[in-house]
Structures are given as C-alpha cells and as structure tokens.
C-alpha positions in Angstrom: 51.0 -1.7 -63.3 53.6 -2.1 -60.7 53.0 -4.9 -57.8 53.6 -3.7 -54.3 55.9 -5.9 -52.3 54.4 -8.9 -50.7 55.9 -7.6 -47.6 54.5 -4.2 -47.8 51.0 -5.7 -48.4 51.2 -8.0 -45.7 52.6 -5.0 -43.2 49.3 -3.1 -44.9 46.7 -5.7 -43.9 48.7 -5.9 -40.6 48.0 -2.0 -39.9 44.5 -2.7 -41.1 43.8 -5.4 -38.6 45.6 -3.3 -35.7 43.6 -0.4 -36.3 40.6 -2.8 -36.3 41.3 -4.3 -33.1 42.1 -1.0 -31.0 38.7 0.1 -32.6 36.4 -3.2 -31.2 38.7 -2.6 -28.5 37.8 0.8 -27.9 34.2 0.2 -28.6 34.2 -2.9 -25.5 35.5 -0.6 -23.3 33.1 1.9 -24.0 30.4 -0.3 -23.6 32.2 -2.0 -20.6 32.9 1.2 -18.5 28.2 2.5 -19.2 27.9 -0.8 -18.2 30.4 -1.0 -15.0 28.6 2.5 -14.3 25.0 1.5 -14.6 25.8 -1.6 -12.3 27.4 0.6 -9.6 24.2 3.2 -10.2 22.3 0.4 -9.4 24.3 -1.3 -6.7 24.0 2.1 -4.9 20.5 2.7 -5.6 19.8 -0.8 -3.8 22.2 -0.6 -1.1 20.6 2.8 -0.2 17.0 1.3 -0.1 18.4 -1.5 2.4 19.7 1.2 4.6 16.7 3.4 4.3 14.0 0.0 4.9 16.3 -0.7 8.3 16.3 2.9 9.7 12.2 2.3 9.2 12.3 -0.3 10.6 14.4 0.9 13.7 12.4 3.4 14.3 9.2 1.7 13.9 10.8 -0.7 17.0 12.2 2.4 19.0 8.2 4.4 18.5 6.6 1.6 20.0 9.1 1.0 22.9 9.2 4.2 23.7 7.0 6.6 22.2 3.6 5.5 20.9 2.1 5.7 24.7 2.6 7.8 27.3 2.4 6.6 30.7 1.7 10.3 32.6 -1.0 11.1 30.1 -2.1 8.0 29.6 -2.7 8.0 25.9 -1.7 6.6 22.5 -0.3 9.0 20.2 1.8 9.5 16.8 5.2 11.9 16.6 8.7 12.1 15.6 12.1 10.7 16.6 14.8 10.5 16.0 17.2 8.0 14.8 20.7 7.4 14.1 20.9 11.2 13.2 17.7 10.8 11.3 14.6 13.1 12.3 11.8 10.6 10.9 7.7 11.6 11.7 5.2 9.0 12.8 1.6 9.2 11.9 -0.8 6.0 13.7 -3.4 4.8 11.3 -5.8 2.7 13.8 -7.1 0.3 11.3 -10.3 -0.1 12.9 -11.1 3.5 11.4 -11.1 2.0 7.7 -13.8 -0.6 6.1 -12.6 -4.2 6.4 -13.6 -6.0 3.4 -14.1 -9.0 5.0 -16.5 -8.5 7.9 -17.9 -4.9 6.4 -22.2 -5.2 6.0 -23.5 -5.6 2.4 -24.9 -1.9 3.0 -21.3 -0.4 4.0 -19.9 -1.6 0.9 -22.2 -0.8 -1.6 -22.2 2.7 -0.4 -18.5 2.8 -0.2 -18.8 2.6 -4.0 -21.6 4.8 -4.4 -20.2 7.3 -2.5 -17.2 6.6 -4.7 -19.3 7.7 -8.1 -20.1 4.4 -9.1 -23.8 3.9 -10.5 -26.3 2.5 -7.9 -26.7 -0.5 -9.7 -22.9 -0.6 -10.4 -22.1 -0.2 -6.5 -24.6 -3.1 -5.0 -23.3 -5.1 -7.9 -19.6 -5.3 -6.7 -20.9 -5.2 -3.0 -22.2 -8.6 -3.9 -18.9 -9.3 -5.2 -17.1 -8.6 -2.7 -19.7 -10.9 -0.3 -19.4 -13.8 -2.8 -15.6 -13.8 -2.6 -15.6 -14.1 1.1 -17.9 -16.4 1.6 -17.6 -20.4 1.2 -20.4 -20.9 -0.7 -20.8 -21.6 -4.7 -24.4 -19.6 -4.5 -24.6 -16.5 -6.3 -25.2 -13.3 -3.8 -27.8 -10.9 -5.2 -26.3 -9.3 -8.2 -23.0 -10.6 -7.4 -20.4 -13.2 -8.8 -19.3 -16.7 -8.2 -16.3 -18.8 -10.2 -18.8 -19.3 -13.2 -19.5 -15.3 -13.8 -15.8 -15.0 -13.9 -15.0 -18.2 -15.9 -17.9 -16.2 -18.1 -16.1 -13.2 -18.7 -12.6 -14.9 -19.8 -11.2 -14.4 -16.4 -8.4 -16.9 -15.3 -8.8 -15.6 -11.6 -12.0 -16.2 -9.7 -13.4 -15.8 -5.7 -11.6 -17.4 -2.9 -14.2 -18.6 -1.4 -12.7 -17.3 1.8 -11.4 -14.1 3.5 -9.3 -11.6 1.4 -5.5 -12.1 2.4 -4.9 -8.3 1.1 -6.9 -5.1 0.4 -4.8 -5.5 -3.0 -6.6 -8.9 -4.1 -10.0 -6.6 -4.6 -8.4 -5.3 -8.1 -9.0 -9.1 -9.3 -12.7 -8.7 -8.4 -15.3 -8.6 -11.6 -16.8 -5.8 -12.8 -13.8 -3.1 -10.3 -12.8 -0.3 -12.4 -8.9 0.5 -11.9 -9.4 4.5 -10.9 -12.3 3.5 -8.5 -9.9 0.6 -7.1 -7.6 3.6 -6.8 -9.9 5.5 -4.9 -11.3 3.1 -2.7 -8.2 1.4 -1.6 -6.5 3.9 1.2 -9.8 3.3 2.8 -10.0 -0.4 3.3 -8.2 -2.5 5.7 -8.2 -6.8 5.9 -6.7 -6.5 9.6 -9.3 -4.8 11.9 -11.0 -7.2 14.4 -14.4 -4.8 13.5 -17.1 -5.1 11.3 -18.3 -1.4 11.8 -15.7 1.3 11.4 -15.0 3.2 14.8 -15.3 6.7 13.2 -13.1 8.3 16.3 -10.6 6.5 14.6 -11.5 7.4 11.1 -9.5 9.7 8.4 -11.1 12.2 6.5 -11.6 10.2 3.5 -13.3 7.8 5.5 -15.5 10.2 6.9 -16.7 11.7 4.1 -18.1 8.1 2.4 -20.3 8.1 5.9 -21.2 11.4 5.6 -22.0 10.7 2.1 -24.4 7.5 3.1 -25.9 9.8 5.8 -26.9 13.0 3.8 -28.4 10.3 0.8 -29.8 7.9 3.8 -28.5 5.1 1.7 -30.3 2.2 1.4 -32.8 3.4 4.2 -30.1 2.5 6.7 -30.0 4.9 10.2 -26.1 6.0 9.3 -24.1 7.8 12.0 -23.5 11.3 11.0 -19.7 11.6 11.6 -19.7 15.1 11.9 -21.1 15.1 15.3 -18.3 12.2 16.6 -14.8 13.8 17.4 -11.3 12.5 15.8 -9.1 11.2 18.5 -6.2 13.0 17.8 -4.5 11.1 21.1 -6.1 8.2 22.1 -6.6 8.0 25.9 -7.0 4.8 27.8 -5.3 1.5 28.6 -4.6 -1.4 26.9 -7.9 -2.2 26.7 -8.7 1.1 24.4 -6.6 -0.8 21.6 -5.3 -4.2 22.9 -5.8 -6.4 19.9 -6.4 -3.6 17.4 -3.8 -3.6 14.4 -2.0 -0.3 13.4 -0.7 1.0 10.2 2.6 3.5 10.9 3.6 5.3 7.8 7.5 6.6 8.7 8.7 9.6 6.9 12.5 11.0 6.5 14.7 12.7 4.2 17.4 10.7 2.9 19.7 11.1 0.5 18.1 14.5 -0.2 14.8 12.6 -0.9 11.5 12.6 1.3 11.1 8.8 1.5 8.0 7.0 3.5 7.9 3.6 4.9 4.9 1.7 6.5 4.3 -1.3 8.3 1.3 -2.3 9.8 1.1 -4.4 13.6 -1.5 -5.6 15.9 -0.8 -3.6 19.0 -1.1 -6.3 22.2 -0.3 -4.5 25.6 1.3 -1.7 27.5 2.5 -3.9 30.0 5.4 -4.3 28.2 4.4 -2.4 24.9 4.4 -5.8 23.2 3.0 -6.1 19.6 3.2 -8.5 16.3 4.3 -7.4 12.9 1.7 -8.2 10.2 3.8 -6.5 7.2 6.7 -5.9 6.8 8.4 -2.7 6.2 7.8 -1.3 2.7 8.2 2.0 0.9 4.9 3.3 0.8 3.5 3.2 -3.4 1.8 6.4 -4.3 -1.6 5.4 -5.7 -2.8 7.8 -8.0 -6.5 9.2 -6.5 -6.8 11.9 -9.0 -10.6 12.5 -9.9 -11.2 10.7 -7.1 -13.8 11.9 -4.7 -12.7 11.3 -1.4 -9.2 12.1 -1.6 
C-alpha cells in the first residue's frame, strides 16, 4: 500500500479541523443569535410592562385630581380618561363594601364560607381560624386553630397572632381549600375601617353571600336583606361620606394590542384638596380562577 505524503495528510487533518471549527462556529452563532433574540423578547416584554405600570399609575393620580368627585354634583364616581393618547376606564371599589378579615364577626365569616359551599361544620371551623390568627392569644377559639394545630398537621407556617397584613396570607390558614380561597378572595378586604360591610357599597358577589345568610337565617342572626338596600352607583356627599375610607381602582387600557388592567388601592382623605395615601402600589391585576365558584 502506497503512503500518502506527510504533507498531504497534515493539509487533510488541517481541512478536517477547519471544517470543524466553521461548524462549532456555526452552531455558537446559532445558539448566540435565539439567545440575543430571547433577551431582546424579553427586554421588550419588560420595558413595555414599566411603561404600561406608569401610565396606571398616571392616570390613577390624574382620576383622583380631577375626576373621582364632582364638585356641581357633588358626588364620588368612577369613569374614563384619558391619558397620554390612552383612553383607560376607572371602576371605584369602596372597600368598605367587602368583608374585612380582621374586624368581620365570627358569624359573617362562617357564613362567608357557607355560603361559599363549604360544610357547616367546615365553615365555623375556619371562621374560628381566621379569629385565632387575629387575635393575641395562644387559647384555642371554638373549633379553630392556634400554633400547636398547625405544628400538628406538619405546617411550617402558623397564626400571627395579630391582624392579617394581606387578604393573600388567608391561603396559609389550616384546613382553606385552594378553589374556595379562590372564591372567597375578591370579596375580602384588610383595609376597611368597618367591621360590618356597608352593602350600598357592595358588589354583586358580596351581595349574594348576605342574601345567602338571609334566605337560610344563618346562625339565627337578624341579616339585612340586601335586596331591599340600593347600589350607589355615584356616591353623593362630602368628605365625610368617604373621608378615611380606602378605595380599590382597577385601570383598564389597551396596549400593545392587549386589554391590560392595573389596580391600586388608597385611603381617600379629603376633597379639600382631593388628598389621599397610596396603600399598594400599582400592579397588574392577577386573574384568579373562580370557576365553580358560587358567587362569581
């Protein structure tokens, strides 16, 4: 057999290795130009969130400066705007229409969850619950829960022993199903200066768990029968109709060619100069999935 030429094998492996090379090379750049893409996909997606949170938030500022009460009719009322170009829609949420979890009656609560489809037992249960998170004592409430029930069921969290900071820290809460957390949370609130709800102020889905307690006179308790007190669709009076009261505004645009919703939520302080402190901050408003739920 004839030997090639050391020179013609070396200018072999040589070829070899080039082709090699433009090949990883090829292959980097591939990998280098999804990656450059993905990062400027991403880049974008953020940058457009920033602008989209600061348009809420500017119009958030301009509706209570300028819209959310109207001197000549003297009332408080949602609308739209608009902004910077941007047509966005402002619905009021008046926080004293939903049930605050920490000042709401053992009685409220349990038939919040009754209402909900819980199991009578079930609902008085995590009504207790919810009273033994709240409160600063170690002593069990009724059926409820204090850090030993939880330490009991393998649960790393436990009650405060104090107020709930957010409607979201009830998901922690023993025994709290994840659909009926679901359900229950549009209707809750940790910012009203009420224990009762002010059903003038009330959603529907509020509405319906007090006209739920009242048609099955829960717990023998005299409940107001909502469908005889009207929904305040513009809320007239002065400062002192609201002054203190908190307010959820849920801000909806299109942008980008996407509906988009922000919300914030503020305790109103005075007309006199339409003054007010921020609670939240703006945030794009999380779908929560209420399907099956009663009350939705």
């Amino acid at each position: 057999m004839t030997e090639e030429p050391e020179d013609k094998q070396d200018a072999g492996m040589a070829l070899i290795a080039v082709t090699w090379t433009v090949l990883l090379l090829s292959i980097f750049a591939a990998g280098a130009l999804a990656l450059s893409l993905s990062m400027r996909q991403t880049v974008s997606s953020v940058e457009q969130d920033v602008k989209d949170r600061l348009l809420a938030q500017s119009a958030a500022t301009l509706f209570m400066k300028e819209y959310f009460y109207d001197p000549v009719k003297k009332a408080f009322r949602g609308g739209g705007l608009d902004v910077l170009g941007t047509h966005v829609d402002v619905e009021v949420e008046y926080e004293t229409g939903k049930i605050n979890i920490n000042r709401a009656s053992y009685d409220v609560l349990s038939a919040l969850f009754a209402a909900e489809g819980e199991p009578a037992d079930d609902a008085y249960a995590l009504a207790a619950r919810i009273i033994d998170w709240r409160d600063k004592d170690d002593i069990v409430f009724g059926t409820g829960a204090e850090q030993a029930e939880y330490e009991a069921a393998g649960l790393t969290v436990g009650p405060r022993n104090g107020p709930f900071e957010k409607v979201g820290e009830l998901k922690y809460l023993l025994g709290l199903p994840d659909q009926t957390f679901n359900c229950v949370e549009p209707l809750l609130t940790v910012s009203s200066l009420n224990g009762d709800v002010d059903l003038s102020y009330a959603g529907q889905n509020v509405r319906q768990v007090y006209k739920w307690a009242y048609d099955n006179k829960w717990n023998g308790v005299v409940w107001p029968n909502p469908d005889t007190i009207n929904v305040a669709t513009e809320v007239a009076g002065t400062s002192n109709t609201i002054g203190g009261q908190s307010l959820t505004l849920k801000l909806s645009f299109t942008s980008d060619g996407v509906s988009k919703t922000y919300r914030t939520t503020l305790r109103f302080k005075s007309t006199a100069d339409m003054s007010y402190a921020m609670l939240s901050p703006v945030q794009k408003d999380v779908t929560i999935n209420v399907n099956g739920c009663p009350f939705a």
